[in-house]
C-alpha positions in Angstrom: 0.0 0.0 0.0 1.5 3.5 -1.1 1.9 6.2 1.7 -0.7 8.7 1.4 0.5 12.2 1.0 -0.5 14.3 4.5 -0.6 18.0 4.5 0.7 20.0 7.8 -2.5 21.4 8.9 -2.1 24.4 11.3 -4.1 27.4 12.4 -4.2 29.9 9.8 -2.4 32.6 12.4 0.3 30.0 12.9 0.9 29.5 8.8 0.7 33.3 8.7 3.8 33.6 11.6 5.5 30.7 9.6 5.2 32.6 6.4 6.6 35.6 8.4 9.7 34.0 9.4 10.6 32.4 5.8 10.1 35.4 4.5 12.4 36.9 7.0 15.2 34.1 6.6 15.2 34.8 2.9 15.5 38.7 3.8 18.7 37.9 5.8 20.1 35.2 3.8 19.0 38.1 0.7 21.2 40.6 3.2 24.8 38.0 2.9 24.2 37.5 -0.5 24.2 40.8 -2.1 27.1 42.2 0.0 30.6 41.1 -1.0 32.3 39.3 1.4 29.5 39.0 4.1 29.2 35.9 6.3 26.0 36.1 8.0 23.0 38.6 10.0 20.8 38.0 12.6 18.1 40.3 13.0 18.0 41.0 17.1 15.6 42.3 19.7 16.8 44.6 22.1 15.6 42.2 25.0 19.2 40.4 23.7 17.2 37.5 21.7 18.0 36.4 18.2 14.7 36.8 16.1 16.1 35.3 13.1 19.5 34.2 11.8 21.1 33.5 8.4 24.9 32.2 8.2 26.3 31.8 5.1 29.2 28.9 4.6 32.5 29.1 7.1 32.1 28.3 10.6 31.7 31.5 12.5 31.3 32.0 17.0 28.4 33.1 17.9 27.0 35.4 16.2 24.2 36.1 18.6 26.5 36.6 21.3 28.7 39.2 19.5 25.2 41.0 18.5 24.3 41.0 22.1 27.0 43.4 22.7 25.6 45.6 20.4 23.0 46.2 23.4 25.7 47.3 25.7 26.5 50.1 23.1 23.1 51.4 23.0 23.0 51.7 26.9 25.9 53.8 26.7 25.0 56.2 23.9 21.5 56.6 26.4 23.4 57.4 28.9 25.7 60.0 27.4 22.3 61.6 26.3 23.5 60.9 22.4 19.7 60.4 21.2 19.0 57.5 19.0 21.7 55.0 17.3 20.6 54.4 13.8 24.0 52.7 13.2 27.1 50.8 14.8 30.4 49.8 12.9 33.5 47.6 14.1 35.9 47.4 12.1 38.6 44.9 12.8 41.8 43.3 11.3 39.7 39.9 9.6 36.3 41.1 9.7 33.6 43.9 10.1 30.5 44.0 12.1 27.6 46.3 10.9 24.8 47.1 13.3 21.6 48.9 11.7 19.0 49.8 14.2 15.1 49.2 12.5 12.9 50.3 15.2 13.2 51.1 19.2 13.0 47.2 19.9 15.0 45.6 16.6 18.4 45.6 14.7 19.8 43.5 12.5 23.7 42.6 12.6 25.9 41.5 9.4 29.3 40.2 10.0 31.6 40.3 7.2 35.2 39.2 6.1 38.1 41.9 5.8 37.4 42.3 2.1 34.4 42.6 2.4 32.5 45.8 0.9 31.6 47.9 4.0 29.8 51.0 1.8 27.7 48.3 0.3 26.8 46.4 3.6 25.9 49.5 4.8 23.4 50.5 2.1 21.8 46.9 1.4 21.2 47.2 5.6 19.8 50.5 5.6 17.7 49.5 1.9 16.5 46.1 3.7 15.2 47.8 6.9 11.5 48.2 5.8 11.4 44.6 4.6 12.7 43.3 8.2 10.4 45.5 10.2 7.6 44.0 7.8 8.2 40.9 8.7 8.4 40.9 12.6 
């Protein structure tokens, strides 16, 4: 007797949220691919948990980890009154970390490799921010 095919039946709300995080893996994993020499982005809440992650080939740490720090950086631009962070760079001798900052609660994170293009990482972040937020 042939298996019979079976369809994953789920509340419609529940497809809905699915659909909303496929659509937001394929933003991120959209993110890596159009910016030379980037490894991976995680889109992060500022309650320090990853929403959503995309890495690329290469074994990388933790990326949610280093985004977490990201946090500690916001904290201290509060504190020195410096208004709102719309942006966060690291620049470092085999990679760069870009931070873009989508909302009060939300950023995303893209870690790339020392050749990587920083001007364009920058602009495919800032271009992809509406289509993130869209999806949370």
């Amino acid at each position: 007797m042939p298996l019979a095919r079976t369809a994953l039946l789920c509340h419609p709300a529940t497809a809905t949220a699915l659909a909303g995080f496929q659509t937001m893996l394929d933003t991120l994993k959209s993110i890596v691919d159009k910016i030379p020499g980037a490894k991976a982005a995680v889109l992060m809440g500022l309650d320090g948990y990853a929403v959503e992650k995309y890495v690329g080939n290469g074994d990388l740490g933790d990326i949610e980890q280093v985004a977490t720090e990201f946090i500690e950086m916001v904290k201290v631009a509060r504190a020195l009154d410096l208004g709102s962070v719309s942006d966060i760079t690291i620049k470092a001798e085999r990679g760069t970390l870009l931070a873009r900052f989508l909302s009060e609660g939300y950023f995303a994170v893209v870690l790339m490799s020392d050749t990587g293009n920083f001007g364009k990482g920058r602009w495919v972040l800032r271009t992809a921010a509406d289509e993130l937020l869209a999806s949370l």
